[in-house]
C-alpha positions as CSV (number, residue, x, y, z in Angstrom):
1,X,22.5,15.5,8.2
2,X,19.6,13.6,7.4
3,X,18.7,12.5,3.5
4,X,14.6,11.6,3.9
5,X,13.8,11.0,0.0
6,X,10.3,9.6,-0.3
7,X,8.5,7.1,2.6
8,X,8.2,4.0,3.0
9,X,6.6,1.1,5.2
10,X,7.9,-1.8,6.7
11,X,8.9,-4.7,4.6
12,X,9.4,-8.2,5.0
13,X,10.5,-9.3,8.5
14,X,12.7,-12.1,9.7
15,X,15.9,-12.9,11.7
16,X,18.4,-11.2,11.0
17,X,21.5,-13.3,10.7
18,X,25.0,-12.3,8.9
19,X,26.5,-13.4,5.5
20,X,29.7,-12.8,4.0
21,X,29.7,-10.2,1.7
22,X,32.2,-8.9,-0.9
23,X,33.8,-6.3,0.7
24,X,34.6,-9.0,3.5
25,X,32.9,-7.7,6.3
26,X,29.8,-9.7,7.2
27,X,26.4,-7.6,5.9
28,X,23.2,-8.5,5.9
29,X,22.0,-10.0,2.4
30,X,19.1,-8.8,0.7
31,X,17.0,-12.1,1.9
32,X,17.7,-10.5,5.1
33,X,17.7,-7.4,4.7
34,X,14.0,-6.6,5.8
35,X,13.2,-3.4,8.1
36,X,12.3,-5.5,11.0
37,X,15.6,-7.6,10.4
38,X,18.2,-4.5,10.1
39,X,16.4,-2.2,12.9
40,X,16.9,-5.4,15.6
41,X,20.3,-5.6,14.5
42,X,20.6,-1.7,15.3
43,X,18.9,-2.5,18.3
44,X,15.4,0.0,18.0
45,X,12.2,-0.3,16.8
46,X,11.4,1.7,13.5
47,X,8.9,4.7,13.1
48,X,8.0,3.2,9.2
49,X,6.8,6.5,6.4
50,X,4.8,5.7,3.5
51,X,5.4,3.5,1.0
52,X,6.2,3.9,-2.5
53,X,6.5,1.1,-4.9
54,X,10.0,0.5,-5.1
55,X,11.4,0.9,-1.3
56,X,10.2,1.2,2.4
57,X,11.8,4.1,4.3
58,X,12.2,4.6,8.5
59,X,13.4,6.6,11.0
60,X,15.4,4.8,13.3
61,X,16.7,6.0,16.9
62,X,19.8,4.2,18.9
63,X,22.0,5.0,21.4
64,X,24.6,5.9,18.8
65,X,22.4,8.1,16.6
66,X,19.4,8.7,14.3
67,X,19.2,6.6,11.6
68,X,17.3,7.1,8.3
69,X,16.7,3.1,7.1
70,X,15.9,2.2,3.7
71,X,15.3,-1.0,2.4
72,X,14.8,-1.7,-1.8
73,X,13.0,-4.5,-3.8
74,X,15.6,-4.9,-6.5
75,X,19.3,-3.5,-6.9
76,X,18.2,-0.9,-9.9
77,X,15.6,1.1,-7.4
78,X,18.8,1.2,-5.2
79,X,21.1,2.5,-7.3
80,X,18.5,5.2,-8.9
81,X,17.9,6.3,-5.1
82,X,21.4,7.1,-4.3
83,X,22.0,8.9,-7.7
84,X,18.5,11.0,-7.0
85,X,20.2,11.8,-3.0
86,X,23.1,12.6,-4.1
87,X,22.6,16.1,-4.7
88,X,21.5,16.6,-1.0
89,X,25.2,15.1,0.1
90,X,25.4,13.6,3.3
91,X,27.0,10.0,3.8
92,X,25.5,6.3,3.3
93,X,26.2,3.1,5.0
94,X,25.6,0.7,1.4
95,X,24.5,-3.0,1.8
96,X,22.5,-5.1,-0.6
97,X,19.5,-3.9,-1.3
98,X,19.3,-1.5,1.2
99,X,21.0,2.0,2.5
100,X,21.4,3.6,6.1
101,X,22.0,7.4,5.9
102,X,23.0,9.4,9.2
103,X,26.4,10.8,10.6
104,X,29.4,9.6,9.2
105,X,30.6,8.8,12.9
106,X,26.9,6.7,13.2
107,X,27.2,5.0,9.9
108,X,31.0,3.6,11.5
109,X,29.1,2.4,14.7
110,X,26.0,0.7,12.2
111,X,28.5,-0.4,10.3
112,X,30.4,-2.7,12.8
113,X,26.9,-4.8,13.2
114,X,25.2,-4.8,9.2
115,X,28.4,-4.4,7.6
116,X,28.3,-3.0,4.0
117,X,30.0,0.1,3.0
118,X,30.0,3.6,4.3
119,X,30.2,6.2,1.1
120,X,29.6,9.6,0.6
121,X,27.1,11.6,-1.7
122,X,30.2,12.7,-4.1
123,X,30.7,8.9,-4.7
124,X,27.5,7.8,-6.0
125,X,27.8,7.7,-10.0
């Protein structure tokens, strides 16, 4: 299941490259964290959506699945998205400042090259 809430366009760009992160698995940090950045790491080009002030959203395909990417400017517009998706359910892979939603099996394989953490709808407070 897919959780499309919103569009988005493509934010800032650059190379991706890993950083420890607290739940000690490497992620990509926020700095980092662009579109571009996290759909090279996945290894596919994004289709970007609109854009509404707070986040950029796309649709990302790979080998291992269909990918919903979402990228946020500040921490608060993160956590008020996965409160608001919530009540469609569905499973997230969490990093900073940004949130993968697909397949729980998917969001295992994304999560071996972004890191973060996967989570499901019932956990977001």
């Amino acid at each position: 299941m897919l959780v499309s809430v919103g569009g988005c366009s493509e934010g800032t760009s650059g190379a991706p490259s890993p950083t420890a992160a607290s739940s000690s698995a490497l992620t990509f940090s926020s700095a980092e964290a662009g579109m571009r950045g996290l759909a090279a790491r996945m290894g596919c080009t994004p289709q970007t959506r609109g854009r509404p002030s707070d986040y950029r959203q796309a649709i990302c395909t790979t080998a291992s699945g269909r990918y919903v990417i979402n990228t946020f400017d500040d921490e608060k517009g993160q956590r008020e998205w996965l409160r608001h998706s919530a009540m469609y359910g569905g499973t997230y892979l969490v990093g900073p400042r940004w949130v993968l939603v697909s397949t729980p099996r998917s969001l295992e394989s994304a999560r071996g090259r972004l890191g973060g953490r996967v989570q499901s709808a019932r956990s977001v407070q």
